[in-house]
C-alpha positions in Angstrom: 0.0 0.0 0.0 1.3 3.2 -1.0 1.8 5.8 1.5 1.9 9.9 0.7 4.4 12.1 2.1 1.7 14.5 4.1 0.3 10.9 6.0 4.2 9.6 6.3 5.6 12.7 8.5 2.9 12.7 10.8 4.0 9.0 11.5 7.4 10.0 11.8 6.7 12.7 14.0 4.9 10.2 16.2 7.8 7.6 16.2 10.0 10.2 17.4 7.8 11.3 20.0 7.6 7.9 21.5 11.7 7.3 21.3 12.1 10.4 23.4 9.2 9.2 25.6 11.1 6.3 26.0 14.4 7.6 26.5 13.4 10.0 28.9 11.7 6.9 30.8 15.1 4.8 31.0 16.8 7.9 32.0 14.7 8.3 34.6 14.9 4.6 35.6 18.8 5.0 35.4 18.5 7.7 37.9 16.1 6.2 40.4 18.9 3.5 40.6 21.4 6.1 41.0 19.4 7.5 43.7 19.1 4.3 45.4 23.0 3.6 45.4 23.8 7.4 46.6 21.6 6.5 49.7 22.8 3.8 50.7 26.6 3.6 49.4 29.5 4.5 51.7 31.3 7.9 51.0 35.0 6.8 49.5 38.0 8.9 50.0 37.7 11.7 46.9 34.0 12.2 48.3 35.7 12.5 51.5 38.7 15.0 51.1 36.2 16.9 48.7 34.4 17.6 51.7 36.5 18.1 54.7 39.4 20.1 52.2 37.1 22.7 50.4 33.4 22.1 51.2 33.3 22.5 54.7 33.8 25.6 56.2 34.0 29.3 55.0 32.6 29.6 51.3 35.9 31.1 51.2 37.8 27.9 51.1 36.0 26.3 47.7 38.4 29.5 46.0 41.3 29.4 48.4 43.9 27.5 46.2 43.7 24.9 43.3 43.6 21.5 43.9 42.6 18.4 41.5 40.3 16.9 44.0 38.3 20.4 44.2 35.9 20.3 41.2 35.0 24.3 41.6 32.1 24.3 40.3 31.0 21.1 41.6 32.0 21.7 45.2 30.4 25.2 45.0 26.9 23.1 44.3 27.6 20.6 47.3 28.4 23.7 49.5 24.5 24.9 48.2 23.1 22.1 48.4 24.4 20.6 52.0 23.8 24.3 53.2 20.1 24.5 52.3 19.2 20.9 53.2 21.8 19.2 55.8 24.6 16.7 55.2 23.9 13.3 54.4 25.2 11.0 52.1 22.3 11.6 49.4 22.1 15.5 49.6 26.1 15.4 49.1 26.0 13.9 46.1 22.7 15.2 45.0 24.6 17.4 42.0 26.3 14.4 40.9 22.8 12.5 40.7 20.7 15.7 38.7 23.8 15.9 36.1 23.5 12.1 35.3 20.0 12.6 34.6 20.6 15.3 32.7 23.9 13.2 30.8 22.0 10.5 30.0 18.9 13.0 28.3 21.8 14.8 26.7 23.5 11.6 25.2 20.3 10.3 23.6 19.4 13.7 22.2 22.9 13.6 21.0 22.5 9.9 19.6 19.3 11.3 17.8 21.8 12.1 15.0 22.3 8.3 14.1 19.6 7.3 11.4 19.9 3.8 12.2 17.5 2.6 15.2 19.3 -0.4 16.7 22.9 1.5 16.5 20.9 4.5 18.4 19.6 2.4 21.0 22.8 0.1 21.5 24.9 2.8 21.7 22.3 4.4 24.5 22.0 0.8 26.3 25.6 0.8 27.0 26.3 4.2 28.0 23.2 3.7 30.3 24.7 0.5 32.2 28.7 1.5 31.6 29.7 0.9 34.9 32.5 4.0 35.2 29.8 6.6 34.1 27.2 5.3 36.6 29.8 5.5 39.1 30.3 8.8 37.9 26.6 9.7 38.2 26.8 9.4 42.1 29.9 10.4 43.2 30.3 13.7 45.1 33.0 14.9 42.3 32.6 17.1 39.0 32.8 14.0 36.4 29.0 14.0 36.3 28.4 17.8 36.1 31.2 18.3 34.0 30.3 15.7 31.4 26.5 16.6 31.3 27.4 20.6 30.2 30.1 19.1 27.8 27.7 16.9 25.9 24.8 19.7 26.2 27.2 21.9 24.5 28.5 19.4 21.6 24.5 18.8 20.7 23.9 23.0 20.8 27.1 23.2 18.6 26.1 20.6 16.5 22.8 22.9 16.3 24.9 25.9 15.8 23.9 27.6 19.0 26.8 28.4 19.3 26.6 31.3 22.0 24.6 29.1 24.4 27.2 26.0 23.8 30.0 28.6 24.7 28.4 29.0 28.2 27.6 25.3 28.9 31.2 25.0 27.7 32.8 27.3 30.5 31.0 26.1 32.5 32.2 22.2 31.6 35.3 23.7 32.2 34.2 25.0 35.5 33.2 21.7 37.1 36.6 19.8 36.3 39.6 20.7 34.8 40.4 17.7 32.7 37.4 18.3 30.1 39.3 21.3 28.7 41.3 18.9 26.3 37.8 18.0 24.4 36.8 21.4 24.8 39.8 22.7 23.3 38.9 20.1 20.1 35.5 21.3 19.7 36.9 24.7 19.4 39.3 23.2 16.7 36.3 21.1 15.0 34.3 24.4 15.1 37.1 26.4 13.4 37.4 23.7 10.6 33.7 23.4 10.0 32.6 27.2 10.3 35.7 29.0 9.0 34.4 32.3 9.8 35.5 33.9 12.9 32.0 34.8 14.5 30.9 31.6 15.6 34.5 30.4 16.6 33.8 34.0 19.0 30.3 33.1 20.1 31.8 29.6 21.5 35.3 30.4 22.6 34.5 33.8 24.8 31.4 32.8 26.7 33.4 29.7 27.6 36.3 31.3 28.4 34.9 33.9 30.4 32.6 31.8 32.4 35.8 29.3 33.4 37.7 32.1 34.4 35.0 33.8 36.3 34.5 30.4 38.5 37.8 28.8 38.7 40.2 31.4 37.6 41.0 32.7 41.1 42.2 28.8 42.1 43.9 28.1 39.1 45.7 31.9 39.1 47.8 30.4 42.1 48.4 26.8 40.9 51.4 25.7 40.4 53.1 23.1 38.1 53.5 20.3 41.0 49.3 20.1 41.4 48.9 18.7 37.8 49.0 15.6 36.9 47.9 12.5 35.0 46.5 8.8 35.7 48.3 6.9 32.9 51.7 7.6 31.7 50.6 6.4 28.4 48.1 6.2 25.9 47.3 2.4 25.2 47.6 1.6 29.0 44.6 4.4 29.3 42.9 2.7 26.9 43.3 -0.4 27.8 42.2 0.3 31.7 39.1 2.0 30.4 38.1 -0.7 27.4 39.0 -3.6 30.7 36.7 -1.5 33.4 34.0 -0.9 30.8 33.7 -5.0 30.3 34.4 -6.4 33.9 32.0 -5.5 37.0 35.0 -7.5 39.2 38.2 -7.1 37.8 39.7 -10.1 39.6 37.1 -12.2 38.0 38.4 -13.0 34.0 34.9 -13.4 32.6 33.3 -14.2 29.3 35.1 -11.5 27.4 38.9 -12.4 28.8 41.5 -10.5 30.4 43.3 -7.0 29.9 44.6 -8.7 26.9 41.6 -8.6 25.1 40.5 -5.7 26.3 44.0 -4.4 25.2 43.4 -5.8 21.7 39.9 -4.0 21.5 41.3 -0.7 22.2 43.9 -1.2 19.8 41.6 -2.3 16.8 38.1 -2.6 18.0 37.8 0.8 19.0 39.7 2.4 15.9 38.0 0.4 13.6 34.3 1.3 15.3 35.4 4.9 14.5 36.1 4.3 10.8 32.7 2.9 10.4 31.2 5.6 12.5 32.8 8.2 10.6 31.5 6.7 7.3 28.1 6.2 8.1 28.1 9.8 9.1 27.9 13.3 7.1 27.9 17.1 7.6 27.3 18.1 10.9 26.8 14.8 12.3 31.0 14.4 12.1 31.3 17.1 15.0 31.0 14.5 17.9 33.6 12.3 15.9 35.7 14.7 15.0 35.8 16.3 18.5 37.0 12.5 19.9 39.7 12.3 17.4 41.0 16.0 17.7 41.4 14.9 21.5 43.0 11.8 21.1 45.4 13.3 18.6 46.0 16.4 20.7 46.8 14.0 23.9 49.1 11.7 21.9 51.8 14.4 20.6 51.5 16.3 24.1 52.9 12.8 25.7 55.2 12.5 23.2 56.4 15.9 22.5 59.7 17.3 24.5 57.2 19.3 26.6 58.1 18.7 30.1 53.9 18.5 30.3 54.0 14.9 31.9 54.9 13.4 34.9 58.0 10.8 33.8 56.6 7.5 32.6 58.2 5.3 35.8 56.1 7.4 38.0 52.3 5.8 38.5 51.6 7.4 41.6 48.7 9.7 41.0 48.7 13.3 42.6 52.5 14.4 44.6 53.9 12.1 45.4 57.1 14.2 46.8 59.6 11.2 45.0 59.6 13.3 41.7 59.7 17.4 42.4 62.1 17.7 39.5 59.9 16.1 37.0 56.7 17.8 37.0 53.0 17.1 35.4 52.1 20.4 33.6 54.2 23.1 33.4 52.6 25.7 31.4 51.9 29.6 31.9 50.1 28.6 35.5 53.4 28.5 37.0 54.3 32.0 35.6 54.5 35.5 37.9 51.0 36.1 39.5 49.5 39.8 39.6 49.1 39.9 43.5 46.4 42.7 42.3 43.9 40.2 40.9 44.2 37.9 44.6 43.1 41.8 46.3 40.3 42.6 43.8 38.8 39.0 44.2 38.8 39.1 47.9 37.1 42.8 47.8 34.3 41.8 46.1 33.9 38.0 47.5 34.5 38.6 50.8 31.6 40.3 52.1 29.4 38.1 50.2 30.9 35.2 51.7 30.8 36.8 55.0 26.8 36.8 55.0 26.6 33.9 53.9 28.7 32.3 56.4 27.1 34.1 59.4 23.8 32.2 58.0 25.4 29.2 58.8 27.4 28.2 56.0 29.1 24.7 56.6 
């Protein structure tokens, strides 16, 4: 039976209706069981130091010096959040839980870009039960936050809303550190795609002026000894992320092998996934691609560059270690002069606001 274009899109428009329907629902599912495990899960260490280090106390001490446990922006939403409705396990990671919500929404709308059905919803099934990113969805840290504004802003750029991506973007940025790599290849992906200068603009200054505005202060006083990396290199990162993606109990080999094959899928499973992704994919739809590869490229040559940006490869320890001083993480213009003028004109304006709300009883 022949159908005519005006009775097809209405049918479409249903069937779309009812994905995102859908979607929404397992979102939602995913974060009821999020919202089970924050409530009843043990705080672990980061969640721990996050708290006692920057979230506790004077509002003050979230800005007071840079550290790569203190997720600014994250912290500052604990601080909010424990300070409106008491500490407990749940309401500290409360953030965390909202932003996986949001992530997972974000992902699918992203995924919406894939015109075939079952690789849309496979791809969505396994971000949904990755292990690592529903880890991340209740944990007290910025991973969650941070990765929800990042992929809001790769679907508005993808859109070419580009002045809205910019402030999701800074504000990525904001909620850990670490995202600035792929943020930096969007930017890149932008200025291939656009080659005009005002939308690079409408991205790259609300972002950057939103990062500085919430982190600046902290990272102004860093210095080159509080950077540092997990992996000192590549195909080990890989490998460790392919390996915890497959295995709920690393000690246990199970049906997919060891960290060799999980070693051998990140060496040509993982490529060659790309290549098909890449040719199944046209126009716009290349952005989230090309943002992946400009990031793995970009990593690669800074770890093997003659940049002393890298901790040295014999050193696994993460964070200081105090063993390796002489051979520091990143040492880039943060561990350059400081204006002492900027530290003066912060405090002026932050300080009474802080005061007020510390005298409200501020934790």
């Amino acid at each position: 039976m022949l159908v005519s274009p005006m009775t097809a899109a209405p049918i479409s428009l249903a069937h779309r209706r009812r994905e995102n329907l859908l979607a929404i629902a397992c979102a939602l599912i995913r974060f009821a069981v999020c919202c089970y495990r924050a409530a009843h899960q043990s705080i672990i260490i980061d969640e721990a130091t996050t708290y006692n280090r920057f979230v506790s106390g004077p509002w003050l001490k979230l800005f007071g010096r840079y550290d790569a446990n203190n997720h600014i922006l994250s912290s500052l939403m604990i601080k909010i959040t424990v300070t409106i409705a008491g500490l407990s396990e749940f309401k500290l990671r409360l953030p965390s839980l909202i932003a996986g919500l949001f992530l997972t929404i974000g992902v699918f709308w992203l995924l919406k870009q894939v015109e075939s059905p079952l690789l849309r919803w496979t791809a969505f099934a396994l971000f949904c039960l990755h292990p690592m990113l529903l880890d991340f969805s209740i944990a007290a840290r910025g991973y969650s936050l941070s990765l929800a504004f990042f992929v809001w802003a790769l679907y508005f750029v993808v859109n070419k809303r580009y002045r809205l991506a910019g402030v999701l973007l800074g504000l990525s940025i904001a909620a850990n550190l670490a995202i600035t790599f792929p943020a930096l290849a969007l930017l890149c992906v932008v200025i291939l795609v656009e080659r005009k200068a005002e939308p690079v603009l409408n991205l790259a200054v609300p972002a950057l002026l939103l990062a500085s505005l919430i982190a600046g202060h902290s990272l102004w006083k860093a210095n080159r000894d509080q950077f540092y990396i997990g992996y000192p290199e590549f195909r080990e990162a890989v490998t460790s992320l392919v390996f915890t993606s497959l295995h709920a109990n690393p000690a246990h080999r199970g049906i997919l092998g060891g960290r060799d094959v999980a070693d051998n899928i990140g060496r040509f499973g993982l490529p060659l996934f790309g290549v098909l992704a890449a040719l199944l994919s046209k126009g716009r739809r290349l952005i989230p691609l090309l943002t992946i590869a400009i990031t793995l490229i970009g990593l690669i040559l800074a770890r093997r560059s003659n940049l002393p940006l890298f901790r040295d490869p014999g050193c696994r320890r993460l964070g200081d270690c105090g063993r390796c001083p002489e051979k520091p993480v990143l040492a880039g213009p943060l561990a350059a002069a400081r204006d002492p003028a900027s530290h003066s004109i912060f405090h002026a304006i932050a300080n009474p606001v802080f005061s007020i709300l510390d005298n409200r009883g501020g934790r």
